[in-house]
C-alpha positions in Angstrom: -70.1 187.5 12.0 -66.5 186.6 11.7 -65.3 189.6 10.4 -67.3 191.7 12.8 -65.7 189.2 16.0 -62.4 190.0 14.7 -62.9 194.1 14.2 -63.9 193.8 18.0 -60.7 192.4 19.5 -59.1 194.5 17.6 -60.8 197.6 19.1 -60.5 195.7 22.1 -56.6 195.5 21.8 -56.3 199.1 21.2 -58.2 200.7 23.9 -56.2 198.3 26.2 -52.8 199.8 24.5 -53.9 203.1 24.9 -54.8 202.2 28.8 -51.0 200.9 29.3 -49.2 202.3 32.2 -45.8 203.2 31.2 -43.2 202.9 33.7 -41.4 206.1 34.9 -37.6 206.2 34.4 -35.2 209.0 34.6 -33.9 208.5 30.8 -34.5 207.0 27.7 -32.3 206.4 25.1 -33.1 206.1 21.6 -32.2 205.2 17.9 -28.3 203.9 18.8 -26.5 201.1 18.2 -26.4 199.5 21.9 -24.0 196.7 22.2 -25.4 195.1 24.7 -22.9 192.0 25.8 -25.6 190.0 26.9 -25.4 186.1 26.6 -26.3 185.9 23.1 -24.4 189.2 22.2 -27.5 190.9 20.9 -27.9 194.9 19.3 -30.1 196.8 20.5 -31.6 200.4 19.9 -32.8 201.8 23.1 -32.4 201.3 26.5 -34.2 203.1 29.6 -32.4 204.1 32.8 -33.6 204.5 36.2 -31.7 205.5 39.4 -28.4 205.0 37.5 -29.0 201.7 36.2 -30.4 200.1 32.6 -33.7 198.6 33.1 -34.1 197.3 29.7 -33.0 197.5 26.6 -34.9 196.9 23.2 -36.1 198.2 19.8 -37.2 202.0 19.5 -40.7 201.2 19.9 -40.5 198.4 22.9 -39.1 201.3 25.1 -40.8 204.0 23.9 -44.1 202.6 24.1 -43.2 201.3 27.8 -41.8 203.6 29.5 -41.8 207.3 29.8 -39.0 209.3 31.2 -38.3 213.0 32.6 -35.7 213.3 29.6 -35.6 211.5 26.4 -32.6 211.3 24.1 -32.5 210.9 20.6 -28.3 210.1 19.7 -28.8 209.9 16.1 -27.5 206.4 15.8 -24.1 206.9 17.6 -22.7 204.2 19.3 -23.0 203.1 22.6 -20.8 200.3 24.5 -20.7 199.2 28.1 -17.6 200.5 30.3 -14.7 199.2 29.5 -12.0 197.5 31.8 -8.7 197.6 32.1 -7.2 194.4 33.2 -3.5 195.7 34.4 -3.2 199.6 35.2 -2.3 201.9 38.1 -4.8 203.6 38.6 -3.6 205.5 41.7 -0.3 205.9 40.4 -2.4 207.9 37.3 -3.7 209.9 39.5 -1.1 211.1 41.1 0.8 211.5 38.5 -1.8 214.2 37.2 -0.6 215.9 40.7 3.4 216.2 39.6 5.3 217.4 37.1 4.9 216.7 33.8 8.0 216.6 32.0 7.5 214.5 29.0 8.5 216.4 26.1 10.6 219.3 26.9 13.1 219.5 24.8 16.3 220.6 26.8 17.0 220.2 30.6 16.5 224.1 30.8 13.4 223.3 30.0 13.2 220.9 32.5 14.3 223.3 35.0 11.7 226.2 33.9 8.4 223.7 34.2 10.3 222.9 37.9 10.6 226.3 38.9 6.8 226.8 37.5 5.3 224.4 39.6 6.8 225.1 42.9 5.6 229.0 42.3 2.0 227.6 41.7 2.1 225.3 44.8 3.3 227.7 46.9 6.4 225.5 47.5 9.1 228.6 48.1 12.8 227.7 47.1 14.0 228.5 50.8 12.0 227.2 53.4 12.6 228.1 57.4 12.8 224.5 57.9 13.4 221.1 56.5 10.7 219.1 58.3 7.6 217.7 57.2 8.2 219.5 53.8 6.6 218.4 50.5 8.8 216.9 48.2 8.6 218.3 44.8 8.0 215.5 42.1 8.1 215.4 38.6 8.5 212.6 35.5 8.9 212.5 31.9 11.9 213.6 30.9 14.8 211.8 28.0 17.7 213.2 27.6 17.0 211.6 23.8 14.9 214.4 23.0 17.2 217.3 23.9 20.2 218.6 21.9 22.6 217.7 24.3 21.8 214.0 24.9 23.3 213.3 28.2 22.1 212.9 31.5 21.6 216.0 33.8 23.5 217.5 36.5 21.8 218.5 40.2 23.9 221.8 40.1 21.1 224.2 39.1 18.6 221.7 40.9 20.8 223.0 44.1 21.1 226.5 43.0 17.7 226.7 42.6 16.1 224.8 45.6 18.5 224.1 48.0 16.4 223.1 50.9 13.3 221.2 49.5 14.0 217.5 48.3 13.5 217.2 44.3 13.3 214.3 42.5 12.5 214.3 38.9 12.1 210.6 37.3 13.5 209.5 33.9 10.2 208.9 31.3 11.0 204.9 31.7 11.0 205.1 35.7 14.6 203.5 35.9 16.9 206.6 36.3 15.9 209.9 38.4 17.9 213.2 38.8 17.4 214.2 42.6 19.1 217.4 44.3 21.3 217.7 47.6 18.5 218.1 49.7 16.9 214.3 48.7 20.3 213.0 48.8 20.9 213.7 52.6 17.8 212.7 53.3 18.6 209.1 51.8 21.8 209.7 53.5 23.7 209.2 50.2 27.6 209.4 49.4 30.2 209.1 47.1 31.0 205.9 48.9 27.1 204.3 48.6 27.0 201.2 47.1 23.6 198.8 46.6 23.1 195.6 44.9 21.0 196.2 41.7 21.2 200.2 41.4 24.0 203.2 40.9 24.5 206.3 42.8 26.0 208.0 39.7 29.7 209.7 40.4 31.9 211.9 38.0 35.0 213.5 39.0 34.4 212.4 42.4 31.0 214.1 43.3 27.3 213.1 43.2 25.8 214.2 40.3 21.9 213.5 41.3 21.4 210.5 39.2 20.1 207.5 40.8 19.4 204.3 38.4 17.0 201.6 39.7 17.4 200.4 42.9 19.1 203.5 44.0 16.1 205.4 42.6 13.9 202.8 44.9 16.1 202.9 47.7 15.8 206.8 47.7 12.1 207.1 47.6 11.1 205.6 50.8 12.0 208.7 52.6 9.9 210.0 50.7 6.9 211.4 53.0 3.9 209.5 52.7 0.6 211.5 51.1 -1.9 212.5 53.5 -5.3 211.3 52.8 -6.6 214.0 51.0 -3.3 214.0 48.6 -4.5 210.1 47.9 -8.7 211.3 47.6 -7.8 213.8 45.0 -5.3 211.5 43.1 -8.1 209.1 43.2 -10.9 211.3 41.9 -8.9 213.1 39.3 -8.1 209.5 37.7 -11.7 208.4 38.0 -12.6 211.9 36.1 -10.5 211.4 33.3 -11.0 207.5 33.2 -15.1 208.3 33.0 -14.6 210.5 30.0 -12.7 207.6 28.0 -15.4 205.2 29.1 -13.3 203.3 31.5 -15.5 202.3 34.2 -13.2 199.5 35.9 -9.7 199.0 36.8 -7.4 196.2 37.8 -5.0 198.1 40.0 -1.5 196.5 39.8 0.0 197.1 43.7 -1.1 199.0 46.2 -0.1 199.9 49.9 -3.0 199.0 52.1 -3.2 203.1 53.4 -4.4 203.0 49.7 -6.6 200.3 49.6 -8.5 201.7 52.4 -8.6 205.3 51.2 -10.5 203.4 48.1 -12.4 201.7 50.4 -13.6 204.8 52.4 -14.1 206.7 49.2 -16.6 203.9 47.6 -18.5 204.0 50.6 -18.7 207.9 50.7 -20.1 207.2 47.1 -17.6 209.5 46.2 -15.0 207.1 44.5 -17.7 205.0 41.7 -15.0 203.6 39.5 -15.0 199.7 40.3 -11.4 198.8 41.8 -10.0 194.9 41.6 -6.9 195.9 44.2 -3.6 193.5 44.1 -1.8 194.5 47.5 1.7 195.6 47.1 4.1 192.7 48.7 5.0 194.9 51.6 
């Protein structure tokens, strides 16, 4: 009587199983290694995902057996962790630094000059503009005279020759010297005769030679036109793309104008910008 009780719930307990309604999800992931960083640390192997958020995550069978999804992945027991976060970054600054120049590397300052030349041909930025105003400043960084033969800093002569009516400013790989042409210079409204606590408007044989170190570099860059917002969206988006492939999913942004704060703003709301920000306002 016992025995046949006990075959009974058991039927009983499968036909219920088998009557389960899964819950519909838009992916399932299974047999990985989830680190889960929940309170008590735990591993799991699958997870299921709905509307862009993790509704549970569990053993193979727990989420298979609940849920059911419009796609199903199998990783092969690859590892997956939640995004990361970097605690001290500049995340804007990244991104538009993906918009200039990149001159780390080059191996001479003819070098240098070629990569210039190349990226004011592909922006359209020609050497000898009709007129001075509202004209983009060409910007590039990277460069050590430490990697090249002659290991000395540059001279804006060929900078001049080459564009001598669009600004240039090229910064040193460490961000404390920059070589600039003519054009920036007079725009600063820098002599022979400039002097500034902290910085060095470099001068041999009695003429400018471009370099600026620190505050002189500082003190030259705001007249620097400010980016228009669609300079700052694609800075911002082109960081967020590259940030998403490493797994980098939140950012503490070390100073920031406010003009970028709310371009940030704007963007998140747009849901165009997903990359959590933690913004610390520049003390301007």
């Amino acid at each position: 009587m016992i025995r046949n009780i006990v075959c009974l719930f058991i039927v009983l307990m499968f036909i219920v199983s088998c009557n389960g309604k899964k819950q519909n999800v838009d992916l399932i992931i299974h047999n990985a290694v989830i680190y889960t960083v929940d309170s008590s640390f735990s591993i799991q192997q699958a997870m299921a995902i709905k509307d862009g958020k993790i509704i549970e995550t569990g053993s193979n069978e727990q989420i298979l057996n609940g849920y059911t999804a419009k796609e199903t992945n199998d990783i092969g027991g690859k590892t997956i962790f939640p995004g990361f976060i970097d605690a001290h970054c500049h995340f804007y600054g990244y991104g538009k630094g993906l918009q200039e120049i990149d001159l780390v590397g080059t191996k001479s300052f003819g070098e240098v000059l070629t990569k210039v030349n190349e990226f004011a041909v592909k922006t359209d930025q020609t050497p000898n503009p009709t007129t001075k105003e509202d004209v983009e400043w060409i910007v590039g960084r990277g460069w050590d005279q430490n990697d090249w033969d002659v290991k000395e800093f540059p001279n804006k002569t060929q900078l001049d020759s080459l564009f001598p009516n669009i600004p240039v400013i090229l910064t040193r790989v460490d961000g404390h010297a920059a070589l600039v042409n003519q054009t920036a210079l007079d725009i600063a409204k820098f002599t022979i005769k400039t002097k500034m606590s902290g910085g060095e408007v470099e001068v041999r044989n009695g003429k400018l030679t471009g370099i600026l170190i620190d505050n002189a570099e500082d003190s030259l860059k705001k007249f620097m036109s400010k980016p228009n917002f669609n300079t700052i969206k694609n800075a911002l988006l082109n960081a967020q793309t590259n940030c998403f492939a490493m797994g980098l999913t939140t950012v503490d942004d070390a100073g920031l104008e406010k003009s970028i704060v709310d371009a940030i703003d704007k963007l998140q709301k747009e849901n165009l910008l997903k990359m959590r920000v933690y913004a610390m306002l520049a003390p301007t």
